[in-house]
C-alpha positions as CSV (number, residue, x, y, z in Angstrom):
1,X,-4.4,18.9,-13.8
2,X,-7.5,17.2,-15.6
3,X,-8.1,13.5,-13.9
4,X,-10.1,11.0,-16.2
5,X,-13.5,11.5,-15.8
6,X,-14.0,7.4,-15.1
7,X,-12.0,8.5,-11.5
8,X,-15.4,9.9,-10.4
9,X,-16.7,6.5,-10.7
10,X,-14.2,5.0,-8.7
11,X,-15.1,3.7,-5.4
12,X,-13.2,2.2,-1.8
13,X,-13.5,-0.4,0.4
14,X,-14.7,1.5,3.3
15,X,-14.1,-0.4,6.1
16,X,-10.6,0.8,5.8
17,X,-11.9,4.2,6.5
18,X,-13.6,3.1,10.0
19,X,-10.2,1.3,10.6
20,X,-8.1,4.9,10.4
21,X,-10.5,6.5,12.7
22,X,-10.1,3.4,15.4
23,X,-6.9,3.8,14.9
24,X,-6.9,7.6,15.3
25,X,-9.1,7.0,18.6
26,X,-6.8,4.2,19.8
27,X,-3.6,6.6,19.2
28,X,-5.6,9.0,21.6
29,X,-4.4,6.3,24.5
30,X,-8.1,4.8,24.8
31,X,-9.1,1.4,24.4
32,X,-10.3,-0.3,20.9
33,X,-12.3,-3.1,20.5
34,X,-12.1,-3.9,16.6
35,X,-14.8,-5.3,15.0
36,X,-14.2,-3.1,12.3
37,X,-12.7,-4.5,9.6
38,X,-12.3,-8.4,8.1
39,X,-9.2,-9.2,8.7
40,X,-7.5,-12.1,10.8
41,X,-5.6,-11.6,14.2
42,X,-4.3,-15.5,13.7
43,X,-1.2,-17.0,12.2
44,X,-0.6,-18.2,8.8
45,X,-0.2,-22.2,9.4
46,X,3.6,-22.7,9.7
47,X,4.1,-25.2,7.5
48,X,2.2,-22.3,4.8
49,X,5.3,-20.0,6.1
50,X,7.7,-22.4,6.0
51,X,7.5,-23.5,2.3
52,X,6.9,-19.5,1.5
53,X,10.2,-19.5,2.9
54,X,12.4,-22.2,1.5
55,X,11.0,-21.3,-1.8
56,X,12.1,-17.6,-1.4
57,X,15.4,-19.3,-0.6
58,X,15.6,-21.7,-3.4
59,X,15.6,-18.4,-6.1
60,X,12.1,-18.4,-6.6
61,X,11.8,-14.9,-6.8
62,X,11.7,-14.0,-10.6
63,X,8.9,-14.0,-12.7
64,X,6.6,-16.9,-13.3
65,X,4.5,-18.1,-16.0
66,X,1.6,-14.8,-16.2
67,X,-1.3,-17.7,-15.8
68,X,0.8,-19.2,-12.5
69,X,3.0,-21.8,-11.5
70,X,1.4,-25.0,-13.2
71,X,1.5,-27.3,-10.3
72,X,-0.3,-24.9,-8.2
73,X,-3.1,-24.4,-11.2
74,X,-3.5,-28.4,-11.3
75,X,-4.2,-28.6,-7.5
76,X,-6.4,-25.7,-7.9
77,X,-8.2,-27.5,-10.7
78,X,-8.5,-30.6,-8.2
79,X,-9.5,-29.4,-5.5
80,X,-12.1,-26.8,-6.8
81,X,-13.4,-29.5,-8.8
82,X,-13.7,-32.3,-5.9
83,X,-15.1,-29.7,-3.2
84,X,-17.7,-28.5,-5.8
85,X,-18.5,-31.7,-7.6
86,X,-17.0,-30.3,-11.1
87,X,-14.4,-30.8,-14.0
88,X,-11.7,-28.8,-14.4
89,X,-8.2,-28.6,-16.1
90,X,-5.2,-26.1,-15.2
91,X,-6.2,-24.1,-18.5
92,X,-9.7,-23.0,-16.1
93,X,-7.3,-21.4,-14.0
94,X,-5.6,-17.9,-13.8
95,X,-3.5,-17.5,-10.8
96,X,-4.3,-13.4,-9.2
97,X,-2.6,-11.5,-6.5
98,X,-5.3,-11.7,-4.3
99,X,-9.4,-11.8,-4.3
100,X,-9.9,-8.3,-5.8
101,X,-8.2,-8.8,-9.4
102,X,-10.5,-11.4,-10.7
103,X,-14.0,-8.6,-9.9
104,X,-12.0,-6.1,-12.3
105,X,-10.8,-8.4,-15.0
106,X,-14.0,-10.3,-15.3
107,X,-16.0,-7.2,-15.8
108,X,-12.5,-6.0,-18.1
109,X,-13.8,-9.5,-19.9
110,X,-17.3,-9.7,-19.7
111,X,-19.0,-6.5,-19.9
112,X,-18.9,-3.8,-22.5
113,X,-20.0,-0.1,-21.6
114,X,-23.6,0.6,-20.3
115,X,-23.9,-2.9,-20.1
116,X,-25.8,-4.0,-16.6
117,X,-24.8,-6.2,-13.6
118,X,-26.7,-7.1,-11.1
119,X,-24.9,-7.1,-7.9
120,X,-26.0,-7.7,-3.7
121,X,-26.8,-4.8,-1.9
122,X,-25.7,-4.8,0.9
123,X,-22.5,-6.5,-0.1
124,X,-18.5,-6.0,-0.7
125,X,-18.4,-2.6,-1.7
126,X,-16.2,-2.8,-4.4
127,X,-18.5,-4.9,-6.7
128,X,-20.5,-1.5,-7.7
129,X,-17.4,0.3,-7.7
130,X,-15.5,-1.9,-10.4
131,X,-18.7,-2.2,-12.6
132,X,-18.8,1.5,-12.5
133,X,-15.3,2.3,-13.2
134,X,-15.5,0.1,-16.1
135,X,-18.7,2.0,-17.1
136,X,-21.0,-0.3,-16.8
137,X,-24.3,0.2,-14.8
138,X,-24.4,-1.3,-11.4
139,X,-28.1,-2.5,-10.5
140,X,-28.7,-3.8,-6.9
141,X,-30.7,-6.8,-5.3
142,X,-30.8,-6.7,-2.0
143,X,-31.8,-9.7,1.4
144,X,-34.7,-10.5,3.3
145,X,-34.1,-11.4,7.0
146,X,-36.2,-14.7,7.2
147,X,-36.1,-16.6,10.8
148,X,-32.9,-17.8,11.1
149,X,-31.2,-16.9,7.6
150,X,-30.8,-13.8,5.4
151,X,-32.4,-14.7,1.6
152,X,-31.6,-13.4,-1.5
153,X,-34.6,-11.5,-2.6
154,X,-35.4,-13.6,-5.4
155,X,-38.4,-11.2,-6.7
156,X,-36.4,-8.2,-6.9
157,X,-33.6,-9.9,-8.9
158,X,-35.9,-11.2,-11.3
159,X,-37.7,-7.7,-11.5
160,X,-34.2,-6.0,-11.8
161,X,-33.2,-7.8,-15.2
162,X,-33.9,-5.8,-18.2
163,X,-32.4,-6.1,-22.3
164,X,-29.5,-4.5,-21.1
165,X,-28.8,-6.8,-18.2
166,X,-25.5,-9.5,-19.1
167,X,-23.4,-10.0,-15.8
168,X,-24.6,-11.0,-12.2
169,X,-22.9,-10.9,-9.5
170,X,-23.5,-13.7,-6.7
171,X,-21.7,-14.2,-3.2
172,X,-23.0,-16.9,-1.5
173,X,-21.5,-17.0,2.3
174,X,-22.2,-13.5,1.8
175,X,-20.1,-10.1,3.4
176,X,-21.3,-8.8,5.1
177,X,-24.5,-10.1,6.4
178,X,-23.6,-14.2,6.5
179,X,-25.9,-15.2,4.0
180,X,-25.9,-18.5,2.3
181,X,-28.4,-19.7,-0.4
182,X,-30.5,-22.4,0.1
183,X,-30.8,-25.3,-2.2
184,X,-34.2,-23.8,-4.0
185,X,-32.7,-20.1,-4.0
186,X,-29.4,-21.3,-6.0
187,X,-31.9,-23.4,-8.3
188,X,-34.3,-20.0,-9.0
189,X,-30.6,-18.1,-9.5
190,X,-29.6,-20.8,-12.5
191,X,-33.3,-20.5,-14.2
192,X,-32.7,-16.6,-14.3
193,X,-29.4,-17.2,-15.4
194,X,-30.2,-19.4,-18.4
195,X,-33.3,-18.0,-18.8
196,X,-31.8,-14.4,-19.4
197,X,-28.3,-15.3,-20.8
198,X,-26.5,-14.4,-18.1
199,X,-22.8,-15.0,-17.0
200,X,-21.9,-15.0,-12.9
201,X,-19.2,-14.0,-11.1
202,X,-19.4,-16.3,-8.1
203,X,-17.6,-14.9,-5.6
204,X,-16.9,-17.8,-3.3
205,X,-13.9,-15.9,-1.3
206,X,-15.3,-17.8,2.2
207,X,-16.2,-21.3,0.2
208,X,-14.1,-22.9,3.2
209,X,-15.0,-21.0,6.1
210,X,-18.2,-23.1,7.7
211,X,-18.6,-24.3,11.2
212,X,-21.5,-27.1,9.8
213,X,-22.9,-28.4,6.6
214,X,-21.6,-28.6,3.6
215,X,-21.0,-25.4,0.9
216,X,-22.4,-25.1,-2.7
217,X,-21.2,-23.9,-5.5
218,X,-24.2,-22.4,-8.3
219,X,-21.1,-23.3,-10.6
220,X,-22.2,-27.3,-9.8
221,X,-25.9,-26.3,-11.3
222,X,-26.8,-27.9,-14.5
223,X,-25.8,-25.2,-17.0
224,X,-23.7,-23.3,-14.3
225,X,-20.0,-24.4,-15.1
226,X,-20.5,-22.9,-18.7
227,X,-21.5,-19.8,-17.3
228,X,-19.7,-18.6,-14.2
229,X,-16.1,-18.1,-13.1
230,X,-15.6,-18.5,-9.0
231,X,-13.2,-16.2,-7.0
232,X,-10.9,-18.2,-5.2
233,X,-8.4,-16.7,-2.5
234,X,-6.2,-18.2,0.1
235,X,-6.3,-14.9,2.7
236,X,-9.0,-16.9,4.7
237,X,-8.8,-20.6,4.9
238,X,-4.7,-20.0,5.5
239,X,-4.9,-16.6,7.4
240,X,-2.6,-15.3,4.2
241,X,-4.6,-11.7,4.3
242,X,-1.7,-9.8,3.4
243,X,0.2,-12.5,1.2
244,X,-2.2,-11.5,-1.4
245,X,-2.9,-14.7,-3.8
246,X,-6.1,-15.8,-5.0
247,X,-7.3,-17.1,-8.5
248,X,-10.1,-17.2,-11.1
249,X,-11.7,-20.9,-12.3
250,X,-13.7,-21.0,-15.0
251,X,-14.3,-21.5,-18.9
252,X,-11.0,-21.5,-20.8
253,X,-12.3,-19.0,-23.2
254,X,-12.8,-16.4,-20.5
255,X,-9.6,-17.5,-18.0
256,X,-7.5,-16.9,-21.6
257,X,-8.3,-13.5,-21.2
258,X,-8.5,-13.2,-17.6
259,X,-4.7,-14.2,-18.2
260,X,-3.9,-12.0,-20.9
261,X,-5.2,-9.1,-18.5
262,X,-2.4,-10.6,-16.4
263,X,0.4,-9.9,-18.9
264,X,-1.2,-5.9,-19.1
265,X,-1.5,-5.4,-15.2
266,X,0.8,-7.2,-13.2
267,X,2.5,-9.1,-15.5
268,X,2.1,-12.6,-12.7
269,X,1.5,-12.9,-9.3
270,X,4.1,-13.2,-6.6
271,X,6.1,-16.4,-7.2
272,X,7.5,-17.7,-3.7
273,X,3.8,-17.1,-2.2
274,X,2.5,-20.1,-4.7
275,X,4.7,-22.4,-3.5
276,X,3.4,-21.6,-0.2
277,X,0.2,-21.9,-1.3
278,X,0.7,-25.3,-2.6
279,X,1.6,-26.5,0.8
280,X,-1.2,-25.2,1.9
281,X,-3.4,-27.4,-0.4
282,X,-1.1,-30.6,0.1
283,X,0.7,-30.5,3.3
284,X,-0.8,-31.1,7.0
285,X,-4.4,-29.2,7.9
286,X,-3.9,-29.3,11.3
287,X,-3.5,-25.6,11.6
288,X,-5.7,-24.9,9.0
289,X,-8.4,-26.5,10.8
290,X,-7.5,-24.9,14.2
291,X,-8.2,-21.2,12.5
292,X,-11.5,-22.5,12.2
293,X,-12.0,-23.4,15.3
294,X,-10.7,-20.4,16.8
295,X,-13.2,-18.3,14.5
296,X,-16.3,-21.0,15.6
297,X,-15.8,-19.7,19.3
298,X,-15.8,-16.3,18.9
299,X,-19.0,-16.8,16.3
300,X,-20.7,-18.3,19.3
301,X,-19.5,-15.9,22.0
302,X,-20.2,-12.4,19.7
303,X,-23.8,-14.0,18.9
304,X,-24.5,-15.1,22.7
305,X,-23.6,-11.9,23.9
306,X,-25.4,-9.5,21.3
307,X,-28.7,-11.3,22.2
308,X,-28.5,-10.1,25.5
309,X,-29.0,-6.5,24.6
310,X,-31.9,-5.3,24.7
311,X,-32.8,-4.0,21.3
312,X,-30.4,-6.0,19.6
313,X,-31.1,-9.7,17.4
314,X,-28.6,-11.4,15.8
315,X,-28.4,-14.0,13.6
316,X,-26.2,-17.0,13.9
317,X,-24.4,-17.8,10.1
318,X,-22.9,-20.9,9.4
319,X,-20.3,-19.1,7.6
320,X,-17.9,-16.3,6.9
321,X,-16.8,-14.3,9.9
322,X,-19.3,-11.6,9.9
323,X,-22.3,-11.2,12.0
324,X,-25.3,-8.9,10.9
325,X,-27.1,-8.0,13.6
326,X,-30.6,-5.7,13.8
327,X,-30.2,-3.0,16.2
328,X,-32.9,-1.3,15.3
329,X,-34.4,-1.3,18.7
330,X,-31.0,-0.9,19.9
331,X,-30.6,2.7,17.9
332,X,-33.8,3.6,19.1
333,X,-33.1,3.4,23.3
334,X,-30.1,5.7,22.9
335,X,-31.9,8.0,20.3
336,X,-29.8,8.1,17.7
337,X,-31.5,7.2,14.2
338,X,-28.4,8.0,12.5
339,X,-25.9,5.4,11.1
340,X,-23.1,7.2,11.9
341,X,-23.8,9.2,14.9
342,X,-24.8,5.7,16.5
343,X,-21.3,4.0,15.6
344,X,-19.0,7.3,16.3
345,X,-21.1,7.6,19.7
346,X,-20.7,3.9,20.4
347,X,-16.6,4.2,19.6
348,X,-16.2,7.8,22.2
349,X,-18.1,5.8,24.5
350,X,-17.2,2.2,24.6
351,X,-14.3,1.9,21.9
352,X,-16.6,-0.6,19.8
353,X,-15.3,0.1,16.3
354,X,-17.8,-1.6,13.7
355,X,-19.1,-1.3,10.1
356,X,-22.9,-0.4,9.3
357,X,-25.0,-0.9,6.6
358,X,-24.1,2.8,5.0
359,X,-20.5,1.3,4.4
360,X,-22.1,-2.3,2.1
361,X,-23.7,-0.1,-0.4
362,X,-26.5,2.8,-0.6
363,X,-29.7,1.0,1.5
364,X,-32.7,0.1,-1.0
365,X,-36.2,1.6,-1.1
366,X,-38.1,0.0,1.6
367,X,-35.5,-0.6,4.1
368,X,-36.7,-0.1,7.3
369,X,-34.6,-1.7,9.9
370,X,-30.8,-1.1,10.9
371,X,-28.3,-3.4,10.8
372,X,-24.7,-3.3,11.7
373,X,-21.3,-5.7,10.8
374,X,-19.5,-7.2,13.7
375,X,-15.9,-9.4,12.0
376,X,-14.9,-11.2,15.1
377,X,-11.8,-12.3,13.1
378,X,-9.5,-10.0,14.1
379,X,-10.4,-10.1,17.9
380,X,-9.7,-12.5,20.9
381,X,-12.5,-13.9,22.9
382,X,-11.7,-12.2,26.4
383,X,-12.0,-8.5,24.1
384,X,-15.2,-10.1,22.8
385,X,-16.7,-10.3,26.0
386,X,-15.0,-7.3,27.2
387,X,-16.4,-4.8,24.5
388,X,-19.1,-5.9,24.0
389,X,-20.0,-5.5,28.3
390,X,-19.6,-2.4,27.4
391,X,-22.0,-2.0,24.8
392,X,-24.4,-3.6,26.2
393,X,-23.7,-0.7,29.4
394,X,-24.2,2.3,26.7
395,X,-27.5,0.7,24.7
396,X,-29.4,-0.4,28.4
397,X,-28.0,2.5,30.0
């Protein structure tokens, strides 16, 4: 059997690989503290479930219009459009089964073979994946830790941008290292932008998931809305990880096909989960709001107690669930300059299962400190504190 050659090309979300060997460690009968992997341990709000429910019940599970149930496109449009300061219509949104969809079928819409995109590095791994199994060429930009944020490296992205260069890539309240652009780094992203005839896929997946200040969309820019088309997905806000429904918002002329590739792939995304969805955007927020408070406290505890090892500095994001810590010193007590002898060491010894940056993309020319990803989504505060005693044991010794 001959595969297609584009198969080479083809990528994974790796964290789902650490995640099998916790699991393979766990089903050994020893103790796993996951950090692993960006999922959430917390309940969908139950008025979420509830409507999901009735709406199951009341025969709405047959197909649906390919672009989505219309109300739930209108309160998209709304509340997109009040929470960024922008203008949209139901015809700027394309309903998807999850976050994922709308990185493929932009590229499927956007970019035409050996075309380049610039995309973060490190960042969600299956950015460089999709642009290459599309074949286009993935070109990276990568972060500089500054003193209390992590900063798009603004001189590398405007270095990286050649004839050939069409489609950028841009998550701000960044996986996996917390990132979030300040006011003047969004403002030197648009110049490139217009200045290069660009188009952006703003991949604003963990828009809602702050603990202070205010999130902004490069969408809101002058010049922006024309150009970019925002990934929208309820698996964080609502705790709906595995209910798998997200959207696209942008310009009609690229959602129209964003929707066609609908009819081709899926045909329309699950219908009873909309109507959930819609509750979640109407219906009480007290829930909602709880899930974020839940995730504030465990920000604060994992951050406290990583800045008591010795070796280890971490970063305190207003946003996402992901911390990025530098254990650079850290790798260098226990000896081990390897990425992954230093996290499989750390899981025999401790059970602290955890990401580094090997699995966020290939590290850039230049990088000379380590970093690891903590999600303290999927984890209670008491294992918190517990696992990470125990970290702290194997790095001081």
């Amino acid at each position: 059997m001959t595969l297609a050659k584009r198969v080479d090309q083809l990528g994974t979300e790796t964290a789902f690989a650490v995640s099998a060997e916790a699991a393979a460690f766990a089903a050994q009968g020893n103790k796993v503290y996951p950090f692993h992997l960006g999922d959430l341990n917390l309940k969908t709000p139950a008025n979420v479930l509830e409507a999901g429910i009735k709406a199951m019940r009341a025969g709405h599970t047959n197909y649906c219009p390919n672009a989505g149930v219309a109300r739930l496109r209108e309160l998209l449009a709304e509340d997109i459009g009040t929470n960024r300061n922008l203008e949209y219509t139901m015809e700027n949104v394309a309903i998807q089964p999850g976050g994922k969809p709308t990185i493929g079928k932009f590229f499927l819409a956007m970019m035409n073979p050996g075309d380049e995109v610039l995309y973060p590095n490190p960042g969600y791994p299956i950015y460089e994946s999709q642009i290459e199994f599309h074949g286009g060429r993935a070109v990276p930009y990568g972060y500089i830790e500054s003193k209390d944020k992590f900063d798009i490296d603004t001189a590398m992205l405007a270095d990286r941008i050649t004839a050939r260069t069409k489609l950028l890539v841009l998550n701000d309240l960044q996986n996996p290292t917390g990132a979030e652009c300040s006011d003047k780094e969004l403002e030197q992203i648009a110049e490139l932008v217009l200045k290069h005839d660009l188009y952006v896929l703003c991949d604003e997946a963990y828009f809602d998931i702050r603990y202070g200040g205010q999130s902004r969309s490069l969408a809101s820019l002058p010049g922006m809305r024309e150009r970019c088309v925002i990934l929208y997905t309820f698996s964080k806000k609502f705790a709906m990880t595995g209910w798998r429904l997200g959207a696209a918002i942008g310009p009609k002329k690229i959602i129209d096909v964003i929707i066609k590739l609908n009819v081709n792939e899926e045909s329309c995304s699950n219908h009873f989960v909309q109507y959930a969805a819609i509750e979640g955007l109407t219906g009480d927020q007290a829930e909602a709001r709880q899930i974020l408070t839940t995730l504030k406290e465990r920000r604060d505890m994992t951050v406290d107690l990583l800045n008591t090892i010795e070796g280890v500095h971490c970063l305190r994001p207003n946003a996402t669930f992901y911390l990025w810590p530098n254990v650079t010193g850290a790798m260098q007590k226990t000896g081990l300059s390897n990425y992954d002898d230093f996290r499989k060491t750390v899981l025999q010894k401790t059970g602290v299962s955890f990401c580094t940056r090997l699995h966020f993309g290939r590290p850039l020319d230049g990088e000379d400190n380590f970093y690891i990803r903590l999600a303290y989504s999927g984890i209670e505060t008491a294992e918190i504190k517990e696992g990470l005693g125990k970290f702290k044991e194997f790095i001081e010794g």
